[in-house]
N, C-alpha and C positions, 0 to 999 in steps of 0.2 A: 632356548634356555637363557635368562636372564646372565647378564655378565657379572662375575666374580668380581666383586671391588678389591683390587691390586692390595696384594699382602703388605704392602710398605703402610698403607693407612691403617692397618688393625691397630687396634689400643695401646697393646702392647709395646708392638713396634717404633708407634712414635715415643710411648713414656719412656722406653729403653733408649731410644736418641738422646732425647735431654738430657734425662738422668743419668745415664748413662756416660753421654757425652760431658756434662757441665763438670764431672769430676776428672774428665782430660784436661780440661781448661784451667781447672783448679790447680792440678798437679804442678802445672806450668808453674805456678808462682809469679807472674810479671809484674805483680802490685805488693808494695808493702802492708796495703791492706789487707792480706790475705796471711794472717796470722797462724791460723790452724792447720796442721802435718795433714797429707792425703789420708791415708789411714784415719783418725779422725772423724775427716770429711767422711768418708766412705763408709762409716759406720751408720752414720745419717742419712745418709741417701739409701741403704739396705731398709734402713725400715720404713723407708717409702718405695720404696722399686718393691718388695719380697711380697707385701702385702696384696697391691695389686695382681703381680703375678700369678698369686694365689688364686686370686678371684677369677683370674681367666680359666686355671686350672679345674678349677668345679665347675663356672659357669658352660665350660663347652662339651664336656660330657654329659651333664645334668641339661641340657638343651638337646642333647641328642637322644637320651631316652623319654624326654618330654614328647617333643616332634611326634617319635615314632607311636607313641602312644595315644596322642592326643594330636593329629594332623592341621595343620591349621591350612582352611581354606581360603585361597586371596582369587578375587575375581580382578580381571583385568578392564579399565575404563581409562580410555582416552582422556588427557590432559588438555582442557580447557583453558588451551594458549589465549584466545581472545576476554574470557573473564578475569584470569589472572593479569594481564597485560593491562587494561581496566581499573583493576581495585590497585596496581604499582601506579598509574597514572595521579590517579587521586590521592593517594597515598602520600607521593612526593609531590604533590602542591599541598595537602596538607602539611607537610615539612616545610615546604618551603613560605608559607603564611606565619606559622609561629616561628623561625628561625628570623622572620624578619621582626616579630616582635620581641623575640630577646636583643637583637641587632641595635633594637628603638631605647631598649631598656637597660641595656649594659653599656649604651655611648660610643659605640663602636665595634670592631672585631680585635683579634690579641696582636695578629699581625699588624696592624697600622698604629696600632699602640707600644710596638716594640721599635716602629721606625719611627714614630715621632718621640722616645723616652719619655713615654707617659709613666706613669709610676703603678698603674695597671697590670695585671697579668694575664696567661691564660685562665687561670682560675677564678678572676673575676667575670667572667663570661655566662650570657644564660642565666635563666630563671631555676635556683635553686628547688632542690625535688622535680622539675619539670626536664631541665636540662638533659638528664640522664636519658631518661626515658623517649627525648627528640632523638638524640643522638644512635637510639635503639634502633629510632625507628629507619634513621637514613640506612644504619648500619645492613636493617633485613629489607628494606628494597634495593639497595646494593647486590645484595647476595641473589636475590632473587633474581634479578636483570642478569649478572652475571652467569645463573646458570640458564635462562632464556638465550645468550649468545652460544655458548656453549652445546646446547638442542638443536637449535637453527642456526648456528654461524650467519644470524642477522647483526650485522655491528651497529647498530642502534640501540641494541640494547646496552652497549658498553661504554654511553656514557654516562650515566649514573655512575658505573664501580670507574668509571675515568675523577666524575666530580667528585668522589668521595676522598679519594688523594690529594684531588686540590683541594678541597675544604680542609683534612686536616691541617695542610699548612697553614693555608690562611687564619686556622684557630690554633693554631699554634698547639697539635697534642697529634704527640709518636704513638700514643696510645690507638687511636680511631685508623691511623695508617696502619700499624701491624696487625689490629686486631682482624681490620683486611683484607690485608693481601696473605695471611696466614688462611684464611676462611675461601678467598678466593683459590689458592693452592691445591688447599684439600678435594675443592669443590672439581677444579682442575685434572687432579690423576684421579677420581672416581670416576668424572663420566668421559673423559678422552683415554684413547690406550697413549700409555707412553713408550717414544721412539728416543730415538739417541738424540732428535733435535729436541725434545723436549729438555731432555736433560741439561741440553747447554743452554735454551730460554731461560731456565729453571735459574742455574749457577749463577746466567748475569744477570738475572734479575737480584740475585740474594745480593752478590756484588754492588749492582745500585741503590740496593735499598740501603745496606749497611754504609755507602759512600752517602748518601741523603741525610741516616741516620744520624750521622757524624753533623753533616753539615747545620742540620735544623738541632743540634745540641749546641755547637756553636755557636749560634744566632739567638738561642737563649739564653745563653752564656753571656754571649758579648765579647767572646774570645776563643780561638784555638785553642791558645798557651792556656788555660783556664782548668782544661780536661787533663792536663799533664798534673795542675797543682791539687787536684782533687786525687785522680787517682795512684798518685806516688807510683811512676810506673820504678819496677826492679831495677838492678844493675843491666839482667839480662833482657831487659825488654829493646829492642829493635827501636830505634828511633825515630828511622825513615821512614815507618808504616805512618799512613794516614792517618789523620786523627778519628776518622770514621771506623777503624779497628777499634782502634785503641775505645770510644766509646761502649761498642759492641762487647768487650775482652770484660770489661770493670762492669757494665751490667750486666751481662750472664753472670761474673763467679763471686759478686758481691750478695745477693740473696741467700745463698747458701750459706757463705760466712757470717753474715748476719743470724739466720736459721744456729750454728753450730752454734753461736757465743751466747741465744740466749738458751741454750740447750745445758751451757754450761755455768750459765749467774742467775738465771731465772728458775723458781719456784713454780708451779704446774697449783691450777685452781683446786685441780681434783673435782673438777665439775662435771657430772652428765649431760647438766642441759647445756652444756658448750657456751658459754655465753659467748666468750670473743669470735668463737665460728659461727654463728646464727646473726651477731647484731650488725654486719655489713650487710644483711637483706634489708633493715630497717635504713632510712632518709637520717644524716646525721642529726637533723632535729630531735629525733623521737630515741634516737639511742639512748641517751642520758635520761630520758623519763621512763623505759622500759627499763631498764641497767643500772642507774644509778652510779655507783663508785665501785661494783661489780668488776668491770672493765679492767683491763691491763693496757696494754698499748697492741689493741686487735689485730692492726694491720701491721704496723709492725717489727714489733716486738721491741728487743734490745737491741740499739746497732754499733757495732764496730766504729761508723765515723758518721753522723747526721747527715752529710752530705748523700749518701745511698743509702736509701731509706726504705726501702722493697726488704722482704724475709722470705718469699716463695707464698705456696698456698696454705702450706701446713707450719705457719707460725700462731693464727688462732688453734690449731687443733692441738696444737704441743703448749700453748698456754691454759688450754680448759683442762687437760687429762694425761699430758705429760707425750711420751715415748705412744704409750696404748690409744694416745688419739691421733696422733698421727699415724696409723697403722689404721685406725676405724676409719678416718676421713677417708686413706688411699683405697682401703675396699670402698665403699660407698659410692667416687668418684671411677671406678672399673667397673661395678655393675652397671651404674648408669650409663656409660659408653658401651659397652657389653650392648645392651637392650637395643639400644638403634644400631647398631653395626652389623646386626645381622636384619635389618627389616632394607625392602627396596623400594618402597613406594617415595616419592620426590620428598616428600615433609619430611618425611625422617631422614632421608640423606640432606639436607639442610641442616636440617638438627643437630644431624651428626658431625656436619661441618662445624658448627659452632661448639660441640664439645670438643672436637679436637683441637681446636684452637683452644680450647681450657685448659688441656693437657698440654700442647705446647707452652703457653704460657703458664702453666703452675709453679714456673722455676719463677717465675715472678712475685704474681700473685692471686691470690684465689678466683678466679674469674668463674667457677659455678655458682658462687651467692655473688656477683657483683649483680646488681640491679639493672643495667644497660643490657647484660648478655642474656639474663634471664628473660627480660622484657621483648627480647630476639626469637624466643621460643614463642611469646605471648604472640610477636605478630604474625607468626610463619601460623599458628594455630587461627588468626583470622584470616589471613590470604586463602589458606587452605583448607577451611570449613567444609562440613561437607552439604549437599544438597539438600532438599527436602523428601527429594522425589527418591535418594538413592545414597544409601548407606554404605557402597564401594569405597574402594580408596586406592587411585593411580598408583599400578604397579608403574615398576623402575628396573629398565632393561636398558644396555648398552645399544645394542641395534636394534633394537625395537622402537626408538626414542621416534625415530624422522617417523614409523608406521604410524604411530597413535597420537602423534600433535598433527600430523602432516593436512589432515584433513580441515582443520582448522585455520594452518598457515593459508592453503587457497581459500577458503574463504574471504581472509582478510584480505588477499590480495584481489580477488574479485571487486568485494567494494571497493578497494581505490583505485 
C-alpha cells in the first residue's frame, strides 16, 4: 500500500496554520503599525479560512462517491532516475548559460553592488519578462534534485537545492530562499516519515532561516537600527530579541493589516472578470495595454505605511468583487490543492509541493498567478512528459520508492 502523506501537509492544515496562526501574532500588537482590534482582524481572516474549509468539506465526500463509482485505474511504472537526472543536467547548464548573460547585461550581481554602493538594486537585475521565468527554472531543478536526494540519499543531488540558497543571496532576494526551503519542507515530511529528530532539524532550521532572514534585511537596509524605525515596535515589544524576529513579527502581521485598511477605504470594482487578480499572470509590460486605467493597486492595495508593501493573496480578489471575491479566490485556491493532494504519482507531489508553498505564502502574496511559480508547474510538466511508447504515469509509494528507481540507480552505477 502506498503511504499516507502525513495529515500535517493536508490543505487545510497548513491554511489553518497561517491563518490561523497570523491572527496570534496580530493579537500580540508589538507594532504600532498594527492599528486594527483582533476581532476586526478576525473577521477577515474568517472569510478566507471558512470558504476554503468549505471546499474541503464537499470536495472529500464528493471524491469518495466519485472513486467508488467510477474507479480509477493507476498502473505502476518505474521512475526513470537516469532520464530525469539527464534533462536536470541540461536543464541547469541551460540556466546557468542565460544567467550568465543577464550577469553580462545587468553589470554585475546585486550583492556586489550593495558592497561597492552602487546605486543599483536587486531589482535591477536580469532580462525583464525573461528573469522570472530563469528564476523558475533554477527553482524546479532544485525541487527536483532535492527530491532525487531524498529517494536515494545520494548527496549529490543536494547541491543544486545547496546553490540555490547561495544564489539567492548573492542576488540579493528572501523571495527565491523561502519560496525554497518552504517547497523543500513539504517535499521533506511527504516522502521521509517524521521522528522526533526530524522535528528539531526542522525548528533549527526555522530558527536559522529567521536569524538569516534578519540578517540579509539588514544588509539591505544598511542597518539593524533601521528595522526598529520602520517597524515602530510597541511599548511591549521585548528589545533583546534579535532583529531577525523582529523582521519576521512585522512581515507576517503587516499583510493582513494592510488587507483590513483597504477592506475599510477601498471601493471594490464589482468586476467579474477580476481584473487586478488575472493582470499579475500578464509581464508588467502588457498589463497597461490589456488593463488600461482599469487597475487599482493589484498587488497591493492600500497600505497602512509604504514601507510594507505586501496585502496577502486576496487584496486583488477584495479589489475586483469585494468581500465575495475573496471567498471565490479561497474556494478556487482549495480545489486546486484538493486535486493533487490526493494523487501519488512524483509530478503531482511536486506540484503539490509548489502549491503548498502558495498556501503558505498567501499571507503575503498571491503566489498561484505569479508567473515564476506557475512556470514551476510548466517545467515539472517537461521533466516529466510522458513517453511515446507508454501512457503510464510513476505511482508514488513511501517504500516502494528504493523497489522501482533501484533498478536504475545500479545501472548508473555499472557504468561508472
Amino acid at each position: 500500500m502506498p503511504r499516507r502523506p502525513p495529515f500535517i501537509l493536508h490543505p487545510l492544515v497548513i491554511f489553518s496554520i497561517v491563518w490561523l496562526g497570523v491572527i496570534s501574532l496580530y493579537s500580540l500588537h508589538l507594532s504600532k503599525l498594527l492599528i486594527y482590534s483582533t476581532y476586526d482582524t478576525s473577521r477577515i481572516v474568517l472569510s478566507i479560512w471558512v470558504p476554503f474549509a468549505l471546499a474541503v468539506l464537499i470536495y472529500v465526500p464528493a471524491r469518495k462517491v466519485l472513486v467508488a463509482k467510477y474507479p480509477l485505474r493507476h498502473s505502476i511504472e518505474p521512475i526513470s532516475y537516469l532520464k530525469l537526472d539527464r534533462q536536470l543536467v541540461i536543464a541547469f547548464r541551460l540556466w546557468m548559460v542565460i544567467t550568465i548573460v543577464e550577469i553580462v547585461i545587468s553589470g554585475g550581481i546585486p550583492i556586489i553592488w550593495l558592497a561597492i554602493g552602487s546605486s543599483k538594486t536587486y531589482q535591477d537585475f536580469g532580462v525583464p519578462s525573461l528573469h522570472g521565468l530563469v528564476n523558475s527554472l533554477l527553482l524546479t531543478i532544485s525541487l527536483c534534485r532535492f527530491a532525487l536526494f531524498l529517494l536515494t540519499s545520494d548527496r549529490r543531488h543536494l547541491r543544486v537545492p545547496a546553490f540555490i540558497l547561495l544564489w539567492s543571496i548573492l542576488v540579493v532576494t528572501r523571495n527565491m530562499m523561502l519560496v525554497s526551503l518552504i517547497q523543500f519542507l513539504i517535499l521533506f515530511i511527504r516522502i521521509r516519515p517524521i521522528r522526533i529528530r526530524t522535528v528539531f532539524s526542522v525548528a533549527a532550521s526555522l530558527a536559522s532561516f529567521i536569524l538569516l532572514f534578519g540578517i540579509i534585511g539588514d544588509y539591505r537596509s544598511g542597518s539593524s537600527d533601521l528595522i526598529r524605525q520602520w517597524a515602530q515596535p510597541a511599548e511591549n515589544y521585548p528589545e533583546w530579541l534579535p532583529s531577525g524576529l523582529l523582521w519576521a513579527y512585522i512581515y507576517a502581521s503587516t499583510p493582513i493589516n494592510n488587507l483590513v485598511y483597504t477592506v475599510h477605504v477601498a471601493t471594490p470594482l464589482d468586476d467579474i472578470t477580476f481584473p487586478n487578480t488575472a493582470s499579475i499572470l500578464f509581464p508588467s509590460v502588457l498589463r497597461s495595454v490589456i488593463y488600461g486605467d482599469q487597475l487599482g493597486d493589484a498587488e497591493s492595495g492600500q497600505l497602512v505605511d509604504a514601507t510594507f508593501n505586501v496585502s496577502t493573496a486576496y487584496i486583488g480578489p477584495y479589489q475586483d468583487f469585494g468581500i465575495a471575491g475573496i471567498m471565490l479566490f479561497s474556494l478556487a485556491t482549495s480545489f486546486a490543492c484538493l486535486r493533487f493532494w490526493y494523487r501519488n504519482d512524483l509530478k503531482s507531489v511536486l506540484i503539490y509541493a509548489v502549491l503548498g508553498q502558495c498556501l503558505v505564502l498567501s499571507l503575503f502574496w498571491n503566489q498561484f498567478f505569479a508567473l515564476p511559480i506557475l512556470a514551476q508547474v510548466f517545467w515539472l510538466q517537461i521533466f516529466f512528459r510522458r513517453g511515446r511508447a507508454s501512457g503510464k504515469t510513476p505511482s508514488f509509494s513511501g517504500g516502494d520508492w528504493w523497489v522501482l528507481i533501484s533498478p536504475y540507480i545500479r545501472l548508473s552505477a555499472k557504468k561508472q
